[in-house]
C-alpha positions in Angstrom: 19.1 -12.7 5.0 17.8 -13.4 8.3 14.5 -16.2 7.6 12.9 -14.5 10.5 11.6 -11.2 11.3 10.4 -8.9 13.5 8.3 -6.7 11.0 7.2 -7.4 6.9 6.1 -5.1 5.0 4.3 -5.8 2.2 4.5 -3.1 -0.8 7.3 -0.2 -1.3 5.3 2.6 -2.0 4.8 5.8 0.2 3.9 4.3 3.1 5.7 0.9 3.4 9.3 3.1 2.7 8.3 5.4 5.5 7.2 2.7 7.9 10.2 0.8 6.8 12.6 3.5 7.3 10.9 4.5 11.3 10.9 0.9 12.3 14.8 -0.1 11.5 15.6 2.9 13.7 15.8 0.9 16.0 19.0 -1.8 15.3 17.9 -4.3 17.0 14.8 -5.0 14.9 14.8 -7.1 11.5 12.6 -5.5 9.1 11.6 -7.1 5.5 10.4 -4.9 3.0 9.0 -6.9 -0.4 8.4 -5.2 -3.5 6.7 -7.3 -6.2 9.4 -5.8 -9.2 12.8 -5.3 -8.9 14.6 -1.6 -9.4 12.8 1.0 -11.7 15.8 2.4 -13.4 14.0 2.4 -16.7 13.7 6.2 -17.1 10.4 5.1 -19.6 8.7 4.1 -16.1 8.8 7.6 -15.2 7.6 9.3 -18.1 3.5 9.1 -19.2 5.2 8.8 -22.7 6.8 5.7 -22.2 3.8 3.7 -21.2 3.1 3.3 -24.9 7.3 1.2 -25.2 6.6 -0.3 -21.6 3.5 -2.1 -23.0 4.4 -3.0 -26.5 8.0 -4.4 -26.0 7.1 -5.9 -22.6 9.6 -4.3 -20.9 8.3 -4.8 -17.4 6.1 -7.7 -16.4 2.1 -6.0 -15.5 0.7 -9.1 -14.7 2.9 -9.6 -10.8 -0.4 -8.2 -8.9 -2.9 -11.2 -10.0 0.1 -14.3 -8.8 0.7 -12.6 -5.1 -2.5 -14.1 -4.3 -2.4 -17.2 -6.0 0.8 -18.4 -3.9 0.2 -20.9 -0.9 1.2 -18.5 1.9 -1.8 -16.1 0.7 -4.3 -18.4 -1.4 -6.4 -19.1 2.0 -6.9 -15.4 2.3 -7.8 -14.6 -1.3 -11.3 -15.0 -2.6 -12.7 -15.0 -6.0 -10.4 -12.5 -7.9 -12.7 -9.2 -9.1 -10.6 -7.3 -11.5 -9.0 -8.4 -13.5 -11.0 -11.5 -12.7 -9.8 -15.4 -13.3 -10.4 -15.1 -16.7 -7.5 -12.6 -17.6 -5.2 -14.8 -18.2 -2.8 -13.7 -20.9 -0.6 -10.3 -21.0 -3.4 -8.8 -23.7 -5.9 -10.0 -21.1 -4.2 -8.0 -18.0 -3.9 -4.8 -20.7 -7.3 -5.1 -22.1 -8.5 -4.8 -18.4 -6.3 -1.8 -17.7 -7.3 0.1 -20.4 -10.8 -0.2 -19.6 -10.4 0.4 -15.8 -7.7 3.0 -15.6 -8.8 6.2 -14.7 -7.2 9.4 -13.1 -10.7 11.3 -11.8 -9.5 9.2 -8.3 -7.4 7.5 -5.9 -8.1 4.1 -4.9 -9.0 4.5 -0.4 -11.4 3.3 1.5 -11.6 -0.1 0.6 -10.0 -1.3 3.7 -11.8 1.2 6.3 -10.6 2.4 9.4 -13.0 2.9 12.0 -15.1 1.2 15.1 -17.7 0.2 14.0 -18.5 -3.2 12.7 -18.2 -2.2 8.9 -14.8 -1.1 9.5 -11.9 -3.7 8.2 -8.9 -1.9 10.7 -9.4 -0.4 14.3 -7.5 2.7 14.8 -4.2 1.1 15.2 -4.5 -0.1 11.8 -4.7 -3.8 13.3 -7.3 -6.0 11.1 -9.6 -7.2 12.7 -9.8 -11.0 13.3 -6.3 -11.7 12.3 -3.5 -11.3 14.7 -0.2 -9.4 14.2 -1.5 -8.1 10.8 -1.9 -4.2 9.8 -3.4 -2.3 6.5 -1.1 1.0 6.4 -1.9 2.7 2.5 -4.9 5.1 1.2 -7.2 1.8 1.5 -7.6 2.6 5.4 -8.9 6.3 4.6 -12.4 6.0 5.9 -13.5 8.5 2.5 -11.7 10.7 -0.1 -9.7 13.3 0.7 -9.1 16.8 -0.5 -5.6 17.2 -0.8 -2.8 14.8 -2.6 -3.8 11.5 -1.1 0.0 10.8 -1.0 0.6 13.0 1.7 -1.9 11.2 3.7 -0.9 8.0 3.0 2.3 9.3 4.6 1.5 10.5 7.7 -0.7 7.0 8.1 2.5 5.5 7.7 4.1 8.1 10.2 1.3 7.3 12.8 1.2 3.7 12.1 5.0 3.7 13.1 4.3 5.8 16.0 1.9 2.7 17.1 4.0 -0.6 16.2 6.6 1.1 18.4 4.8 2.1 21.4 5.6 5.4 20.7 3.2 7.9 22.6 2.0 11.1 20.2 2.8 14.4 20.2 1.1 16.9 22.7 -0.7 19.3 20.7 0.8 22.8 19.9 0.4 25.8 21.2 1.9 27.3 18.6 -0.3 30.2 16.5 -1.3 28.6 13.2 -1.3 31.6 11.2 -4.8 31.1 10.1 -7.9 33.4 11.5 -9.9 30.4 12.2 
């Protein structure tokens, strides 16, 4: 494992495997991507009806989220710790939390805004502001909610993020008939 690198990406989901995947097109860049668990091979992770075995045998560990911010490299960026909060300490702490702050009415976006104005936490290139040779590329960056599957907007974010970090120029527009009267 090489101990430097050209790009790190933080997170595995949708949009860090998609940025991950446009930026080691290129072989001569070293791309890290972390995931805070190992492989999900489990098949209960990928059933709603396994949550009930994941949480009761302690199959996986739910509490990773709360010590990525407690570590040294991060701790000077972290404030106080809203939810769970300090205070959740234990495994029945971190579930007690979920239960009462899970919901499915929404995705999470917006708390890391995209925009020029001063309010926003990104510029348009993603870039935060104040701190160099850092970007935000998830749903947190979407300015509100969207219509559609958030997923497949956190995807082209991801697209368009890797567009950027490359120099890559966009697309012209299209010519092309949409199919649509309007």
């Amino acid at each position: 494992m090489a101990e430097t690198y050209d790009f790190i990406i933080i997170g595995a989901g949708s949009a860090g495997c998609v940025l991950a995947n446009r930026l080691s097109e290129d072989r001569h860049a070293t791309v890290l991507l972390l995931e805070a668990d190992g492989r999900d091979r489990d098949p209960l992770i990928h059933i709603p009806i396994g949550i009930g075995k994941l949480w009761q045998e302690r199959l996986h560990d739910w509490g990773y989220h709360t010590e990525v911010t407690r570590q040294a490299p991060l701790a000077r960026f972290a404030g106080e710790e809203i939810f769970p909060g300090s205070g959740a300490a234990t495994e029945q702490d971190l579930k007690a939390s979920i239960r009462e702050g899970a919901g499915t009415f929404h995705h999470a976006c917006g708390t890391c805004r995209m925009g020029s104005d001063e309010g926003a936490v990104v510029d348009a290139q993603l870039r935060v502001r104040g701190i160099e040779r850092l970007r935000v590329i998830d749903a947190s960056v979407l300015p509100d909610i969207v219509g559609a599957n958030i997923n497949a907007c956190v995807i082209m974010v991801a697209e368009k993020a890797s567009d950027q970090t490359r120099g890559r120029q966009p697309l012209a527009a299209s010519a092309a008939p949409s199919g649509l009267p309007w």
